[in-house]
N, C-alpha and C positions, 0 to 999 in steps of 0.2 A: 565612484560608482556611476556616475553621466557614462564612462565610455564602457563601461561595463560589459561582458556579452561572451560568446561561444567561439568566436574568433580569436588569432593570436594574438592583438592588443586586446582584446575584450578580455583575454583569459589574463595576463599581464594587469593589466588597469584593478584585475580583482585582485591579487594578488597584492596587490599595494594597499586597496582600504582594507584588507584582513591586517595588518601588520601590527594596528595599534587597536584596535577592534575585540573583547573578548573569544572566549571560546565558545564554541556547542551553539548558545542561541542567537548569537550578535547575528550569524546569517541572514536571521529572521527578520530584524530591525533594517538591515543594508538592504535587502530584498524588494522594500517598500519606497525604496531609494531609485531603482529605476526601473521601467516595464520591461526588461529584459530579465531584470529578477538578480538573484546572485546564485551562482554555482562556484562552489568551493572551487579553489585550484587544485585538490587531491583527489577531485570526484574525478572518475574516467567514465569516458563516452567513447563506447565499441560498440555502437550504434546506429545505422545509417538512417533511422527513420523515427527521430524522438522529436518530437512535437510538445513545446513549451507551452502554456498561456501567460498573462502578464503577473509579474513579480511572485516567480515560482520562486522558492527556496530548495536549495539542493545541498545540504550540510558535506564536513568534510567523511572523504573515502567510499561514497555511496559509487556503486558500480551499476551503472545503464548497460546491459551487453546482449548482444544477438547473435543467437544461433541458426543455423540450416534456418529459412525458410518464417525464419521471424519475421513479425507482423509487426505494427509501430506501438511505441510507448507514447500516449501523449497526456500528459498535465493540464488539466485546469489551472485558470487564473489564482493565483494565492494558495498553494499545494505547498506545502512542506515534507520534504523529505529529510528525514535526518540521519544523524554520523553512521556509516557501515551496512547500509540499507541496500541490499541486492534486490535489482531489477531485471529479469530475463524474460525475452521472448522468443520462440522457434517452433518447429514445425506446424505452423498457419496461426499459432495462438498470437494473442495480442494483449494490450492492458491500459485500459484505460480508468483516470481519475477524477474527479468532479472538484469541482472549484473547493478553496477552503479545508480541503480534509489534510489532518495530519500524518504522518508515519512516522514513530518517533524510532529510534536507534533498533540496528540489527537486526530487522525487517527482513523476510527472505520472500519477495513475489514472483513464482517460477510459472510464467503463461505459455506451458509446451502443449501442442497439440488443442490442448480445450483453452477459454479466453477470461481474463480476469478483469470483472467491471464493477470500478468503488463510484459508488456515488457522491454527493455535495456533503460537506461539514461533516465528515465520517473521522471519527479520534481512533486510531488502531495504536495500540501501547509497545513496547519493546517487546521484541523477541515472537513477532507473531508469523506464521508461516500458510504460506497460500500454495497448494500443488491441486489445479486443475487437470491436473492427469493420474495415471498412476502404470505400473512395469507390469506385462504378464505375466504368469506364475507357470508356465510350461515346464516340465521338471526334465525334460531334454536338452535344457539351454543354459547356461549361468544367468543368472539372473541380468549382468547389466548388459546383456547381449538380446533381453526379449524385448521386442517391440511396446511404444508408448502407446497407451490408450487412454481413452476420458470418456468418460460418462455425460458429460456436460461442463458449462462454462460454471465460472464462481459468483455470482453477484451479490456486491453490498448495497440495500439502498440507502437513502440521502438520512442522516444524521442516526447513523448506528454507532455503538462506541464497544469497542475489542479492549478485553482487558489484556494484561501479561504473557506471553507464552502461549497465545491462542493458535490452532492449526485450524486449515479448512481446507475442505480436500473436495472432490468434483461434483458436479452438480447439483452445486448448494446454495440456496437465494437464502439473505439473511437478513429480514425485513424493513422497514424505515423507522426510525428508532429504536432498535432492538441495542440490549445490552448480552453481551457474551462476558460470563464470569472468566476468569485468569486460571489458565490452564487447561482451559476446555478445547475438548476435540470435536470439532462439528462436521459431522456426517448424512446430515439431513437438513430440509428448508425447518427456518425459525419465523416465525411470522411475525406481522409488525407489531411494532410495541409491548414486545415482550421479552422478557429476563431468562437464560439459559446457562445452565451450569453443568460440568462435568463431561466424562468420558464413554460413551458417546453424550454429547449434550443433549439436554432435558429441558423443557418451557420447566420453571417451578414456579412463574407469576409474572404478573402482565405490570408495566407499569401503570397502569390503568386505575389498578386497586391501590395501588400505593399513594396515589393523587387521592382518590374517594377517601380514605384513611386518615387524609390530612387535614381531608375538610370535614370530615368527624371529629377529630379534636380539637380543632380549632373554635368550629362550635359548642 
């Protein structure tokens, strides 16, 4: 891992401490091995302007890719990304990540036109999906022939946590410590330190109460 890196002995050099190295999380451990970080040898970079911080994790087959007029991907310091995790950015959108936050498997971040910004020590769970755009609805056109539009960018702030199969679609701030239940579709801002569930997501309680709750009992 010392020679480690984005280049072709850096890509090679990783390639060899994966060999006797587990699967899925070993990444995570080699990562902390040098500030170059580890990126899997089956992740692809079709991206001219991805922007690292030190000892990112980049699990195997995640895809960084840029389209028309993409804007940069760039990682904070100690970012994990993991296995199958698609990265996109094009028509001016961009996507940027805060030190410490996870993405765990089959992630889909599509920053077209409008821009997707995660904050620090943010946990997003498998299977969650971010479209700060969305297709117009013109009924003279095929659908995948109408022009991209956004409403606004997506922003997570610093330690929200995404359950399972969550979607978030444009113009949505989703507070600093906010929990989103699994499988919720969020279509509006959730404020901070507050718990939201369902399709369209709903506050149903603040973590706030749940801490006061606790120290009711305990007394």
């Amino acid at each position: 891992m010392r020679f480690a890196g984005l280049d072709t002995l850096g890509r090679v050099a990783t390639r060899l401490a994966t060999w006797y190295a587990p699967p899925h999380k070993a990444g995570y451990a080699l990562a902390k091995m040098n500030p170059k970080g580890f990126i899997a040898p089956s992740a692809v970079i079709y991206h001219s302007d991805l922007r690292l911080g030190k000892n990112v994790h980049v699990s195997d087959r995640v895809i960084f890719y840029q389209a028309k007029d993409g804007g940069p991907i760039e990682l904070g310091d100690n970012v994990s990304i993991y296995r199958d995790t698609i990265m996109e950015t094009g028509y001016g959108g961009s996507l940027s990540i805060g030190r410490h936050t996870g993405i765990h498997p089959r992630c889909q971040l599509n920053a077209y036109v409008g821009s997707i910004r995660i904050g620090r020590g943010v946990d997003i769970a498998p299977n969650c999906a971010f479209y700060p755009y969305d297709h117009g609805l013109a009924p003279d056109r095929p659908i995948r022939e109408q022009p991209l539009k956004s409403k606004g960018d997506i922003i997570i702030e610093d330690h929200a946590w995404l359950g399972v199969g969550v979607i978030i679609l444009s113009s949505v701030r989703i507070g600093k410590g906010s929990v989103i239940g699994a499988g919720s579709v969020v279509t509006s801002d959730i404020p901070d330190g507050a718990i939201a569930v369902g399709s369209p997501a709903r506050v149903v309680k603040m973590r706030s109460d749940i801490v006061s709750n606790t120290k009711i009992k305990n007394n």
